[in-house]
C-alpha positions as CSV (number, residue, x, y, z in Angstrom):
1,X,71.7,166.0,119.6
2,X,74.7,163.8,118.9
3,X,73.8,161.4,121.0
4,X,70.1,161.0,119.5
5,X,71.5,160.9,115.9
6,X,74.4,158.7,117.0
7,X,73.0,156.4,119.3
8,X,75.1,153.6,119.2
9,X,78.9,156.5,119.3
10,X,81.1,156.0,121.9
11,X,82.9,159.2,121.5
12,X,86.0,158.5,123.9
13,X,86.3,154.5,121.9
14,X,86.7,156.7,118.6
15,X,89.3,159.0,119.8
16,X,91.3,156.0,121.0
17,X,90.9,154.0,117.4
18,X,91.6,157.3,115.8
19,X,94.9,157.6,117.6
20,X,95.8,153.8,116.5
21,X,94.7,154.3,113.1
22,X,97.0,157.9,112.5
23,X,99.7,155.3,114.3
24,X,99.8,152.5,112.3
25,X,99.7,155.3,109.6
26,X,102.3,157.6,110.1
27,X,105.5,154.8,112.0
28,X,104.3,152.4,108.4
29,X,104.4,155.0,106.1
30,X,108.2,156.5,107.4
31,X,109.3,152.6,107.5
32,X,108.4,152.3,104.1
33,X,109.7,155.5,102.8
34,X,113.1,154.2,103.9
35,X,112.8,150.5,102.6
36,X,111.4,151.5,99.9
37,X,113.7,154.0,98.5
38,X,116.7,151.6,99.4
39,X,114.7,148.8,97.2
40,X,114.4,151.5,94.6
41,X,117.7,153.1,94.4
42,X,119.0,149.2,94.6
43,X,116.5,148.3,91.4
44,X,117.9,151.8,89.4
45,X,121.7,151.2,90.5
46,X,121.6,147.8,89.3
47,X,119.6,147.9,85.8
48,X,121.1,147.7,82.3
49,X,123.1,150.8,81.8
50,X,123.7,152.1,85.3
51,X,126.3,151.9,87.5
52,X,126.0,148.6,89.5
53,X,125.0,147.0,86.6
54,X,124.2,143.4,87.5
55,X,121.1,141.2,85.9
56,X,121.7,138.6,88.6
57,X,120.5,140.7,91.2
58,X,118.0,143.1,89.6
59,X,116.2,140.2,88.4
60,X,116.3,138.7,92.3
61,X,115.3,141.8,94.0
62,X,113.1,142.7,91.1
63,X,111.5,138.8,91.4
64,X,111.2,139.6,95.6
65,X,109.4,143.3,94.9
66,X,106.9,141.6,92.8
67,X,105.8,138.9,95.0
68,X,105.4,141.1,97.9
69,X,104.0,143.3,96.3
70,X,101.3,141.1,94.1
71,X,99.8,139.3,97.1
72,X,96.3,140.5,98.4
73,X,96.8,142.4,101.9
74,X,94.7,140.3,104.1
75,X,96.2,136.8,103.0
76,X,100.1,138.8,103.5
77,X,98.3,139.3,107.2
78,X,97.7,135.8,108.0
79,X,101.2,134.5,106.2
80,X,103.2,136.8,107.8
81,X,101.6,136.0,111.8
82,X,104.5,133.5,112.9
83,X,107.4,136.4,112.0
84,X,105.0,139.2,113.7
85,X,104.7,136.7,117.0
86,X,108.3,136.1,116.9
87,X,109.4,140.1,116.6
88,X,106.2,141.6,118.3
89,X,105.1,138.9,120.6
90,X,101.6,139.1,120.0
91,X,99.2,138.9,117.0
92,X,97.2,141.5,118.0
93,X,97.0,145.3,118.6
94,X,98.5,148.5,116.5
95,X,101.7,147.7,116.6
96,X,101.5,143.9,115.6
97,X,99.9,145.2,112.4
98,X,103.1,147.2,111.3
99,X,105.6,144.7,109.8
100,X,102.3,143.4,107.4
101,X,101.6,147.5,106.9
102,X,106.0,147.7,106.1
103,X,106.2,144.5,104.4
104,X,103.3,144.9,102.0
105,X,103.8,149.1,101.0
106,X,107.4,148.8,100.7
107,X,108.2,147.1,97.3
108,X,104.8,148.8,96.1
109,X,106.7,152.2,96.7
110,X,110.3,150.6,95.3
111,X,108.7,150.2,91.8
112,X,107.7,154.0,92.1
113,X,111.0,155.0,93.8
114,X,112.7,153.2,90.8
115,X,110.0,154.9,88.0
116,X,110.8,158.0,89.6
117,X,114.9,157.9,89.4
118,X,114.6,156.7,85.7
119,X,113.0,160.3,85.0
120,X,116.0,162.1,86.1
121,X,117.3,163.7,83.1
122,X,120.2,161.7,82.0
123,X,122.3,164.7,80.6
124,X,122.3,165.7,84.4
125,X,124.1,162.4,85.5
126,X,126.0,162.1,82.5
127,X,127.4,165.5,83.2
128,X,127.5,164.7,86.9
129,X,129.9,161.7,86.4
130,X,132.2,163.7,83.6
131,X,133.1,165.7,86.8
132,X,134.3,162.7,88.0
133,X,131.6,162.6,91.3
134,X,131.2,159.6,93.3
135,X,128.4,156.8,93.2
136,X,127.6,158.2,96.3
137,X,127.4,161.9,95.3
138,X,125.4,161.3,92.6
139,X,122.8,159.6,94.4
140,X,122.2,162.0,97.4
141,X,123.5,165.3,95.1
142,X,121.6,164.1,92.1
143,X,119.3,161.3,91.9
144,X,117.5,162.3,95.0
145,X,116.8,166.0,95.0
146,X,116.3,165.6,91.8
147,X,113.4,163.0,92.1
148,X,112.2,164.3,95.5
149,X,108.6,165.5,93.7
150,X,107.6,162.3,92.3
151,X,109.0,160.7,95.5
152,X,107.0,162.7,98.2
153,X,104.3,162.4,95.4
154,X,104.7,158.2,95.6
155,X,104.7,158.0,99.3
156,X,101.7,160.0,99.4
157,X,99.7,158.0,97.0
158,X,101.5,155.3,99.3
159,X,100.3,156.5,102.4
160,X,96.7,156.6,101.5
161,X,96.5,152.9,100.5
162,X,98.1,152.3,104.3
163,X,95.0,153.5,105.4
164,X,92.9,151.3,104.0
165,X,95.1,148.4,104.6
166,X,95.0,149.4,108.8
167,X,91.0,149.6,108.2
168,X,91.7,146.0,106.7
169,X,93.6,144.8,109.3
170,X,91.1,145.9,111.6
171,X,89.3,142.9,111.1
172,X,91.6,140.5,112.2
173,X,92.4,142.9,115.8
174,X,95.1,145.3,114.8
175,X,93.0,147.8,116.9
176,X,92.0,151.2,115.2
177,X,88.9,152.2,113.4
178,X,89.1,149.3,110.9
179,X,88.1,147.0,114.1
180,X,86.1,149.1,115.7
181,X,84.1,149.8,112.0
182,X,84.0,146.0,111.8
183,X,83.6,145.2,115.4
184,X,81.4,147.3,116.9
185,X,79.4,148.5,113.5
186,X,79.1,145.1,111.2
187,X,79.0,142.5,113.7
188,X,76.6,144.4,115.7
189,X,74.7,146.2,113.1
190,X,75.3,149.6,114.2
191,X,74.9,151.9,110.9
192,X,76.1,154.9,113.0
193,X,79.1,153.7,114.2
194,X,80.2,152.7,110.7
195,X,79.4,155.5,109.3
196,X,81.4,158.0,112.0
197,X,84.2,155.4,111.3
198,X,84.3,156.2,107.7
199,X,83.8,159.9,108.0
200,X,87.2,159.8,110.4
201,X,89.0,157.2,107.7
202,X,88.0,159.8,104.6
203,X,89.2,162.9,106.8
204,X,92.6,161.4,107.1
205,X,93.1,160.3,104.1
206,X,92.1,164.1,103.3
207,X,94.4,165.3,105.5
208,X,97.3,163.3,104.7
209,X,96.7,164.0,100.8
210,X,96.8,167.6,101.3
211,X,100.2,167.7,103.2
212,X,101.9,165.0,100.5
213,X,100.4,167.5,97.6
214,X,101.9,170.7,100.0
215,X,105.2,169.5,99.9
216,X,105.5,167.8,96.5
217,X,104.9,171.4,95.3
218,X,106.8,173.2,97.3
219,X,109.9,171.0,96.3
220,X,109.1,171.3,92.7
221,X,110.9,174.1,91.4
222,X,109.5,173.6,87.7
């Protein structure tokens, strides 16, 4: 029945773009949860008030996040080519998509990582540096834990615009459902296979919205 209301499917094609898609996904999404709370905890330490103050190089870092983060995906792609030849080797394929994937989520998630630390209620690092604790305690006793909801919430919101930015790559042969949407559906005017291709894209970015909601709420102890 499948294969008379799906003419056009090749089922074993889909499995394989799934796979690159969920890739590209989940190694992205892990680099940028990284990066991007470094950027962050960089932007916080380093504002008016805190304890690296330093205007010099908030405004720097601040000035990089905002670029990065303020040019449109697909143009980042192409601008970005001669670094992903130099550290990949090849333009094409899953894994040539990831520094673009890296380089374009992380300083989005930064500003959210930074938004997210300024809610930390000040009493509790106030009190936290009375006791006379370290930079470094404070960050991974304080800071952290205490932001970890609106962090795992940020990535999450994160992780589904990765999605759509693998389906975008897709057009230029990172691999994955995005190419074989564009591919094998546009190019070739295959409704069905465009439409299975989007069915899969929504179910992940389902999937993946459920577990980032899970786990925000199971570390939220309000």
């Amino acid at each position: 029945m499948l294969e008379q209301w799906f003419p056009n499917v090749i089922w074993d094609n889909f499995w394989q773009a799934t796979y690159e898609t969920i890739y590209m996904t989940v190694i992205s999404a892990v680099a940028t949860f990284i990066l991007g709370i470094m950027l962050g905890l960089f932007l916080y330490l380093t504002a008016k008030g805190n304890p690296w103050q330093n205007r010099f190089f908030y405004s720097l870092v601040g000035a990089v996040v905002n670029i990065f983060r303020s040019i449109p995906f697909i143009i980042l792609i192409i601008l970005l080519i001669p670094f992903t030849r130099a550290i990949v080797g090849s333009m094409f394929g899953p894994s040539a998509a990831l520094p673009a994937l890296i380089i374009g989520a992380a300083p989005f998630y930064a500003r959210m990582v930074e938004i997210a630390l300024r809610e930390v209620d000040r009493g509790v690092v106030e009190a936290s540096q009375a006791m006379g604790s370290s930079n470094g305690h404070i960050i991974f006793k304080v800071l952290l834990p205490e932001s970890m909801p609106a962090l795992v919430s940020g990535i999450t919101v994160t992780t589904v615009a990765l999605i759509g930015y693998t389906a975008m790559a897709g057009t230029i042969g990172a691999g994955g459902l995005g190419t074989l949407a564009f591919q094998q559906g546009f190019q070739r005017t295959n409704t069905d296979v465009m439409i299975i291709a989007t069915i899969i894209i929504l179910a992940i970015v389902f999937l993946f919205q459920w577990i980032g909601d899970y786990v925000a709420n199971r570390l939220d102890k309000r």
